[in-house]
N, C-alpha and C positions, 0 to 999 in steps of 0.2 A: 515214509511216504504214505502208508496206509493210512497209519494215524492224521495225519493232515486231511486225507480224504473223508475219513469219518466226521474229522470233526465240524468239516465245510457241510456235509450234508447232515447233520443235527442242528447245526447254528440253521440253514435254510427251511430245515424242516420246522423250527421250532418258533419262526417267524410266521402268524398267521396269513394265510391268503387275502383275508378281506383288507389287509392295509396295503396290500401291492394295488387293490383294486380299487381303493381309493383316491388313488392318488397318492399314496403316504410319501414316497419316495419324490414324487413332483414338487411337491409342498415345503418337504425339506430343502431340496434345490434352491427352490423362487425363494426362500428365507434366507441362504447367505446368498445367493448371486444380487437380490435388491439392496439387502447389508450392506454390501461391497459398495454398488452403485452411490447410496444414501453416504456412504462414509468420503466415497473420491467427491462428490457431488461439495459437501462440506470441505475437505480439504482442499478444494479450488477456489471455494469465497472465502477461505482461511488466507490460503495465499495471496489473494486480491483486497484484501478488504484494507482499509487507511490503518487497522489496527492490528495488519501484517507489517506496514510499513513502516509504523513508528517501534515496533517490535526490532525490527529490524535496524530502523536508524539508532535506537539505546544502544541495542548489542557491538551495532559496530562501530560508531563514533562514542561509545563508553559517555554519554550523557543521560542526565535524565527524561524522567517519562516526559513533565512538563514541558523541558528546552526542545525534545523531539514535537511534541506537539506544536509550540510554539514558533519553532525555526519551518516545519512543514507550512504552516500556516500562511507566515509568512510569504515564505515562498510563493505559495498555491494564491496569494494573493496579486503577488504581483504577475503571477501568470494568467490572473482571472482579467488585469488590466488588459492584459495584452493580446487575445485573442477574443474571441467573437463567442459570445455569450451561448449558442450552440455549442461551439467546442468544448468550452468549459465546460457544460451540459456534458459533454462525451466524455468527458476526464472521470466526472464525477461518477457516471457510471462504469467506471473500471474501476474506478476505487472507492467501492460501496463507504460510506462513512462521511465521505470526504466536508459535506456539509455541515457534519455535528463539529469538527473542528476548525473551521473558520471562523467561530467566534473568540480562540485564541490569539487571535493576530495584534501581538502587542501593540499599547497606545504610544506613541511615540511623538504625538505633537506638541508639549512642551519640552521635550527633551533637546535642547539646543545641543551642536557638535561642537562648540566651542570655536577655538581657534586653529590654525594647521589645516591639515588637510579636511579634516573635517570640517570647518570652518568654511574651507572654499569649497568644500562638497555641496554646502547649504545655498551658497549663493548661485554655483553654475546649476544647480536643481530650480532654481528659478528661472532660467532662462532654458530648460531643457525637460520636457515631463520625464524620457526615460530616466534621465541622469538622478531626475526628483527621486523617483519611486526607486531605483537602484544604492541611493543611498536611505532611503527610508528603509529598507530592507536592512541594511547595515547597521542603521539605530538599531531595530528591532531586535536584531542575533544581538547586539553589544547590553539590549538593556535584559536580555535572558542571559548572559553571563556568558555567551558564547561570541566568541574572536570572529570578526568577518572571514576571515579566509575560511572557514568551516561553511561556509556559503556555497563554495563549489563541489566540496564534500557530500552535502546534505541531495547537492543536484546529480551527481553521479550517487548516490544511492536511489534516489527517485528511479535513477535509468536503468541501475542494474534491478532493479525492482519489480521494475513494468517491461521486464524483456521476455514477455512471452509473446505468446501467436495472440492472446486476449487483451494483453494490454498494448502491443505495436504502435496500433493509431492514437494510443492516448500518450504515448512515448514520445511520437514525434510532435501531438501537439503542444504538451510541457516542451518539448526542449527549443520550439517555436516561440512558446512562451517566455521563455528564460532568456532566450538569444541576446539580448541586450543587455540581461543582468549579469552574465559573464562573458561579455565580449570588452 
């Protein structure tokens, strides 16, 4: 016990007085408690940002960086139709990015559906905008190699995505926006 004592008062003693009086000890502090700040501060635009989200959609629909981008696009396209161009405004600021991949959004206008369903997909899309743009979506995933049913996939990870207290109201207004693309 003695020994502990001594050696607390050498270590104390042996620390000059003018850096207590400095501040030293202050300085230290405010250098990791801002650290900390600056580091959560970044891991929350990490986790928001569009290149959280296609991070995410690779990892767990096992597709590429590309088909992630391109299916998001998609998507984020037809939810740009459908809501009021303020909202989509509010999307895009929850998912910092979001504009630099909108220019992924596959071309699809010669890409005829052929015959079958596809085929009558094309025709009742003429008499229907949703119907249009819900099977234009469907070209789009089929011409990045991805099966339309990964369509509702791609839309439950957007939601498990955006399920924080920050992204909420951008939650509800994608899933506003989609309402028609999976109903």
């Amino acid at each position: 016990m003695n020994k502990k004592r001594v050696l607390a008062c050498l270590f104390v003693t042996s620390i000059p007085f003018q850096s207590f009086a400095d501040g030293w000890l202050d300085s230290i502090t405010s250098i990791f408690s801002s650290n900390t700040q600056d580091t959560a501060a970044v891991e929350q635009n990490a986790a928001t940002s569009i290149n959280g989200l296609l991070g995410t959609l690779t990892s767990s629909l096992g597709i590429t960086h590309e088909q992630a981008e391109g299916g998001l696009a998609s998507i984020m396209n037809y939810v740009k139709g459908n809501v009021t161009a303020s909202d989509f405004s509010q999307i895009g600021e929850s998912l910092p990015g979001l504009s630099s991949i909108m220019k992924a959004v596959p071309e699809v206008d010669n890409l005829a559906s052929g015959n079958g369903l596809s085929g009558l997909m094309d025709k009742v899309g003429s008499y229907s905008d949703s119907l249009k743009g819900a099977n234009e979506v469907k070209k789009q995933f089929e011409s990045l190699g991805l099966s339309p049913d990964m369509i509702s996939q791609f839309v439950s990870q957007i939601q498990n995505y955006l399920n924080t207290p920050q992204g909420a109201e951008a939650k509800k207004l994608v899933m506003q926006g989609v309402g028609k693309l999976l109903g």
